[in-house]
C-alpha positions in Angstrom: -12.3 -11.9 -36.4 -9.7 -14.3 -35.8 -9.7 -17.8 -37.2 -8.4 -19.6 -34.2 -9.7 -22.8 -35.3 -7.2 -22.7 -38.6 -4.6 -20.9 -36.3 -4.1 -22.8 -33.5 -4.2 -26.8 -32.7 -6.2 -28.4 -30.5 -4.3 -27.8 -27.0 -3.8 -24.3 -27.5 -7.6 -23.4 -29.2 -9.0 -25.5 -25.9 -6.7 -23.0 -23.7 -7.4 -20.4 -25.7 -11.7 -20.8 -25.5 -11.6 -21.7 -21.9 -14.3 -19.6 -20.2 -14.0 -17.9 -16.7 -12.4 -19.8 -13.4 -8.7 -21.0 -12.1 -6.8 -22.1 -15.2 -3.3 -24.0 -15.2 -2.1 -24.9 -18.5 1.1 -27.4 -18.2 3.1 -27.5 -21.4 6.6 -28.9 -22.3 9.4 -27.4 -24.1 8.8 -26.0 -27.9 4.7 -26.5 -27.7 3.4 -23.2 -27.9 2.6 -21.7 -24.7 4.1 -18.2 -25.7 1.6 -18.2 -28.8 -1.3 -19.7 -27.0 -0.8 -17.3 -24.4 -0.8 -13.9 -27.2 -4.1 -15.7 -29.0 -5.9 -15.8 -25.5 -5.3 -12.7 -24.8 -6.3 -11.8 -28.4 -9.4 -13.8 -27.8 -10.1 -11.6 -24.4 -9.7 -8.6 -25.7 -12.0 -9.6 -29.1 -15.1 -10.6 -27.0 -15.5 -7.4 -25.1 -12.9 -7.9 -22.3 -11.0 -3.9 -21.9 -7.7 -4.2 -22.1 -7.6 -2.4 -19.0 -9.2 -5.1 -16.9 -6.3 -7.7 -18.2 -2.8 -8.1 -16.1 -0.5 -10.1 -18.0 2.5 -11.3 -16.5 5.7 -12.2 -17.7 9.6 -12.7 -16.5 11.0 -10.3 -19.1 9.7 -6.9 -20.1 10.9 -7.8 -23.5 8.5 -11.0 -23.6 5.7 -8.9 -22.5 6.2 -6.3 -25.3 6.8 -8.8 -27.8 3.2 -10.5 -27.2 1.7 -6.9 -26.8 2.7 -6.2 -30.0 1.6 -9.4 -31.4 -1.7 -9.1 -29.9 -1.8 -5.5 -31.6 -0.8 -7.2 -35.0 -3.7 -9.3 -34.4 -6.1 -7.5 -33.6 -5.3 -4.7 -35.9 -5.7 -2.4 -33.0 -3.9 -0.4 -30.2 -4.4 -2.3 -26.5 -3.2 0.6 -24.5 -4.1 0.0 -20.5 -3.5 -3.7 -21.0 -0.9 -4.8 -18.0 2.1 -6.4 -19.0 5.5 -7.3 -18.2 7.7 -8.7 -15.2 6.4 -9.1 -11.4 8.8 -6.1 -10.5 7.2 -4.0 -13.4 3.9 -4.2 -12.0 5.0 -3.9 -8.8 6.4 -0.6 -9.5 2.8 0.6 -11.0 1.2 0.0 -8.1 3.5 1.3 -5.3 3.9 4.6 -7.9 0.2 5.1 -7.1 0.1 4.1 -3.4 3.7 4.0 -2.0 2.3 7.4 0.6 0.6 4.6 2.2 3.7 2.6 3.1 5.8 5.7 4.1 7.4 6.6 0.9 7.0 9.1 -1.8 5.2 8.8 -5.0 8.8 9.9 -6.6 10.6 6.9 -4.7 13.9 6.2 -6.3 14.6 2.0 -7.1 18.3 1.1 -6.2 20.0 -1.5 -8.4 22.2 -4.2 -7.3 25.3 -1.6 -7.2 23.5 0.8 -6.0 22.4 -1.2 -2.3 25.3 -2.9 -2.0 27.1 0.3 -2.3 23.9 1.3 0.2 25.1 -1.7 2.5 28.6 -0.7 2.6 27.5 2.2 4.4 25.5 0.8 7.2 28.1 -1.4 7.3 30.6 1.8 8.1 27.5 3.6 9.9 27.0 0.4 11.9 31.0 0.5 13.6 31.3 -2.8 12.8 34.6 -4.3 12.7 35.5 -5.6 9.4 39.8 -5.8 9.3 40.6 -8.1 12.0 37.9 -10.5 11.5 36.2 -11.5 8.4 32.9 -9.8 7.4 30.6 -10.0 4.4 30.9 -7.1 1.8 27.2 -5.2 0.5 26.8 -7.4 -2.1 26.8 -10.9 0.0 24.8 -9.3 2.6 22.9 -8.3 -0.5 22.7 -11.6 -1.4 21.5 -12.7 1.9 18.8 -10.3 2.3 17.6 -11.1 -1.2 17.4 -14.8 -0.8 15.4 -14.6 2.9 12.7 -12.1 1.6 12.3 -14.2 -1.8 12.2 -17.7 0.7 10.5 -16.0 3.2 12.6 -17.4 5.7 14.7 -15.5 8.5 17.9 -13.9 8.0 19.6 -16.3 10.6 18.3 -19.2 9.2 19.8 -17.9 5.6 23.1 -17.3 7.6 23.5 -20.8 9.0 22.0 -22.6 6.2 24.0 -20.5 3.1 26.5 -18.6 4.9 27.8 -21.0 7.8 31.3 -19.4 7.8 29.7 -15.7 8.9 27.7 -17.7 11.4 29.5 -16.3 14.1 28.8 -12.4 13.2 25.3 -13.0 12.6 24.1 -10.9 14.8 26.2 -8.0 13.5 24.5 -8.8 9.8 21.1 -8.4 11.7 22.0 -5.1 13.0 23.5 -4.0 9.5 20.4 -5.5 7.7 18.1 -3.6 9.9 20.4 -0.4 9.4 19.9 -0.9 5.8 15.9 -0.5 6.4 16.0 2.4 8.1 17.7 4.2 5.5 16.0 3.3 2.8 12.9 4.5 4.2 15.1 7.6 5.2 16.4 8.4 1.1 12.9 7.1 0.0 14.4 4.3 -2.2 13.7 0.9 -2.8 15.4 -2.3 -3.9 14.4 -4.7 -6.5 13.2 -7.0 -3.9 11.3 -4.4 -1.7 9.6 -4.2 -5.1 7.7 -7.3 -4.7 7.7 -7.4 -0.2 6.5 -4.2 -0.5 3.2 -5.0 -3.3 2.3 -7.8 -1.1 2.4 -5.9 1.8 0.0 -2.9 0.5 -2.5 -5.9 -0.9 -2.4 -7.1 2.9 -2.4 -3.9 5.0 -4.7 -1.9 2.9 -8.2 -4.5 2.3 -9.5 -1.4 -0.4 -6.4 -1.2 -2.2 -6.5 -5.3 -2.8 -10.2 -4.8 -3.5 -9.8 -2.4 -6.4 -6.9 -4.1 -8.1 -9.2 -7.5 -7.5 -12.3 -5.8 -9.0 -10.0 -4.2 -11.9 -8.4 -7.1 -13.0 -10.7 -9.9 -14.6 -8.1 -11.7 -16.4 -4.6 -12.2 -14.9 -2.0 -14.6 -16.8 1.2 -15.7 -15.7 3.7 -17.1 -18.3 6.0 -19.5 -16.9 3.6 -20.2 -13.8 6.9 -22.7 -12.4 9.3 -20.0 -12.1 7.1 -17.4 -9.8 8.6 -17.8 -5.8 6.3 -18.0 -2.7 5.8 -14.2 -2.6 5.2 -13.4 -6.4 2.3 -16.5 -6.4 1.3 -14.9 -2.8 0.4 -11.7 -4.8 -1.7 -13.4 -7.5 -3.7 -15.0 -5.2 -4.2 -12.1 -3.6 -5.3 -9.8 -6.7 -7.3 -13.4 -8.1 -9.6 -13.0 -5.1 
């Protein structure tokens, strides 16, 4: 058993012990949260909790193995099952398992940021848009644009005249390319980092008994770095909290 007591001070032991219900732990700079955040999970998994039933959630995959592997090390045991690692990494092991439901394949490729704009470019070409005599955003600012509406939820026109005033004027050509972009990605069966996330909260929405066994799975979830999570990554741990 653990000695959290001679382990951890009395913030992080009271975090730590905390019982079931809503938790939010605020913590400065160079006080422990990444520690107190391994010995809870420690402290889950050491009073019966499976592994299985945790989803921890971090902004780096290299974070998440770390306190894995410290957890191991504490425990003195393997923690297989146990959910960990960025919003986009979980994301992708749940639409591997459901992504049929939302029209793609279980094999769905994930584009990188080369890889749509590159995408982008071609819709762009596809779309006979005029891009010589006037000025029009490359792949990667339209890229940018697409990214920064889904992540604000806020419409693509609104990102134009807000971010981009200066392609306000082909905005609705940047609809039409945007919308071209869709289509084809559902057409190649790919997704981008952000459909990623869109796309999780969208099965948790549209499909009540997939949201229901991910809810009833997970007992525990934590998020490191609660302050950092946009509108639609805290929209998807409400969702699984319910």
């Amino acid at each position: 058993m653990i000695d959290y007591e001679k382990e951890l001070n009395q913030e992080q032991l009271r975090v730590v012990m905390e019982e079931a219900g809503p938790l939010l732990v605020i913590a400065g700079a160079g006080s422990g949260k990444t520690r107190t955040l391994t010995y809870r999970v420690a402290r889950l998994i050491e009073s019966g909790i499976p592994p299985e039933r945790i989803l921890l959630s971090t902004f780096t995959n290299k974070a998440a193995r770390s306190m894995l592997s410290r957890v191991e090390t504490l425990l003195g045991r393997f923690t297989g099952g146990l959910w960990g690692g960025t919003f986009h990494h979980c994301a992708h092991l749940t639409l591997r398992a459901h992504a049929v439901r939302l029209d793609f394949t279980r094999n769905f490729s994930i584009l990188d940021s080369e890889d749509a704009a590159q995408l982008i470019n071609s819709c762009i070409s596809e779309s006979g848009v005029e891009t010589k005599a006037e000025k029009f955003p490359k792949g990667d600012v339209i890229g940018d644009m697409i990214s920064l509406a889904v992540n604000t939820e806020t419409p693509l026109e609104d990102v134009i005249a807000s971010r981009y005033p200066f392609f306000l004027h082909r905005g609705e050509e940047i609809v039409t390319v945007t919308r071209r972009y869709g289509a084809r990605k559902r057409e190649l069966d790919v997704m981008d980092f952000d459909d990623l996330l869109f796309n999780w909260r969208r099965l948790l929405l549209d499909f009540p008994e997939v949201r229901a066994s991910y809810a009833e799975r997970f007992l525990h979830i934590l998020v490191d770095e609660y302050q950092d999570t946009n509108k639609l990554q805290a929209d998807i741990m409400d969702l699984l909290a319910v």
